[in-house]
C-alpha angles and dihedrals in degrees: 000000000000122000125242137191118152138089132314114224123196130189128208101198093194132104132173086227135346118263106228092241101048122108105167116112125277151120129235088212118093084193092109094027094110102038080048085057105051084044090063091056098042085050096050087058096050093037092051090049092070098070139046119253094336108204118204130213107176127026100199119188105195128159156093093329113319090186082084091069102100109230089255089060090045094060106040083050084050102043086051094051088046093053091045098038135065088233104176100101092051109146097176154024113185119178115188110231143195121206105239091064103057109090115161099259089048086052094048084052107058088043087060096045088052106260098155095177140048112202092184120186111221102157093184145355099223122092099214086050092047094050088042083060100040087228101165088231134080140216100267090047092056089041083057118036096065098055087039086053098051087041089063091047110268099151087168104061129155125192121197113215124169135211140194102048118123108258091049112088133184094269097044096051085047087062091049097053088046097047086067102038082055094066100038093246102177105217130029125188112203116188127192109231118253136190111229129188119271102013121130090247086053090050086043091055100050090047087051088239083117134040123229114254120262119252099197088051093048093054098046088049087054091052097049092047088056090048097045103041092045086045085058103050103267118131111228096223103164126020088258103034139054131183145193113254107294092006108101121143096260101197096049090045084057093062095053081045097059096244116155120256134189119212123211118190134038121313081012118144138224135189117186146128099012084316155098140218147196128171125216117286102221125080104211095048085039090058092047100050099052088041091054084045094246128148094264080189139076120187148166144236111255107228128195096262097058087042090059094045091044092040085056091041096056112019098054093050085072134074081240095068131184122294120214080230091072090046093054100055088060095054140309091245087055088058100038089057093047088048091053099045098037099060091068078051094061096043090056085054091242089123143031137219132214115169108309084332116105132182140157120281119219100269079050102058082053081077109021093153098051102051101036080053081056081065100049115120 
């Protein structure tokens, strides 16, 4: 049997509506909420059984919005994964959050089952912003959750906000930046808006009912989330997230660190042992599969090919960077080509360099996609 230490990944694939920029994959019916349950569990143990002594080092709730899970449904899913996982090296247990959802005896809940961080997603502070969005909170709900977390006791806590699209101007992001520096909240995750296939803000645009974002605004935003958050003590530590000294968000850095990851749910993904994995992204197919004990999976092998791309993809948007140790594991030609591209790079003053170790400089980070994909083999 194969070995396995890395992260667990669970996705809730439920929201109460759908925001007009998402496209993850959920439903806005709780019909199936309790037989998808009870699929999850069913597919941990399953899922556990093909290893030997699997150690976990990160339980992740992510959605979809997991704050749906009653506290009944949290703990049966975390008794399984505790029966079935070594759990003892656990750094972390992150459950993704809305809002409206966190009610102080939800709140005292989670704290009791073991949830030890709150990854809410605010998006804004502002209600126009917030209806804009669709998102299914309000303003006085976002004003109130985070105080009431950190009352009942959440130190690690994480708040989503996002920049560039149209109703949010230079002054009101600002508001929004100061409103959780205000409460000491230790990491912040800030996305660029953009605009993905299929979603209802996708569908608004081409019928002329949305504007495009503005990239010039996005990328001022991004500047001055970089200025303020660092002004105010946070370490920008991916293009997207930034953390008070030691706070980092420990499951997601091990993604951009290659660690291996299992994924639990539909459309949920795994990487592990040379492969990938997705699982189906339908509930319904995904329940019936795992019921009638079928694969509800498909995957491919990761060549070398793919390891060095994703290796530069991820690696390079950290302030851990990528070592030409790491390249060179995967094969001389891989590091040969990276020496030669990424030397225009550094002229340009994208990347910089510190001994064998590269990373993106700021200017860089303004267009991350663009000049990891330079690199590519």
């Amino acid at each position: 049997m194969i070995s396995f230490s890395g992260g667990l990944y669970l996705h809730i694939p439920f929201c109460k509506q759908a925001c007009h920029y998402c496209n993850f994959h959920f439903a806005t019916s709780l019909v199936y909420k309790e037989k998808l349950v009870k699929a999850l569990i069913k597919e941990i143990e399953i899922t556990a059984k093909k290893f030997s002594n699997p150690e976990l080092k990160t339980i992740y709730f992510g959605g979809g919005s997991p704050s749906l899970l009653t506290l009944d449904e949290l703990a049966l899913i975390l008794d399984k994964i505790c029966q079935q996982f070594n759990v003892d090296g656990v750094e972390e247990v992150t459950l993704e959050a809305n809002p409206d959802d966190l009610t102080r005896d939800y709140l005292k809940g989670l704290k009791a089952l073991g949830i030890q961080r709150l990854s809410i997603g605010i998006q804004s502070f502002h209600e126009e912003d917030l209806k804009w969005m669709n998102r299914a909170h309000d303003s006085h709900q976002a004003m109130y959750c985070v105080p009431l977390a950190q009352d009942i006791g959440f130190d690690a806590l994480s708040i989503d906000l996002i920049f560039g699209y149209p109703l949010l101007t230079d002054e009101k992001y600002i508001y929004n930046l100061n409103k959780v520096n205000k409460w000491q909240v230790p990491h912040i995750s800030a996305y660029s808006l953009t605009v993905e296939e299929k979603t209802p803000l996708s569908k608004g645009i081409k019928k002329g009912l949305d504007k495009l974002p503005d990239e010039d605004a996005a990328l001022r935003q991004f500047t001055m989330t970089h200025e303020i958050l660092e002004d105010y003590g946070y370490e920008h530590y991916e293009i997207s997230n930034y953390s008070k000294p030691g706070m980092h968000a420990i499951h997601n850095s091990n993604y951009w660190l290659g660690v291996p990851y299992i994924g639990i749910g539909p459309a949920a993904h795994s990487y592990y042992s040379g492969k990938r994995r997705w699982n189906i992204a339908n509930n319904q197919q995904y329940i019936r599969k795992i019921e009638s004990g079928e694969d509800p999976s498909e995957s491919e092998i990761i060549t070398s090919q793919i390891t060095y791309d994703e290796l530069i993809l991820t690696r390079l948007r950290t302030k851990w960077g990528v070592n030409l140790s790491d390249i060179e594991t995967i094969g001389a030609k891989y590091s040969a080509h990276f020496r030669e591209k990424v030397q225009e790079l550094i002229r340009k003053g994208i990347v910089q360099k510190s001994d064998e170790n590269y990373k993106l400089t700021f200017k860089g980070m303004l267009m991350a996609d663009h000049w990891t994909a330079e690199l590519f083999y």
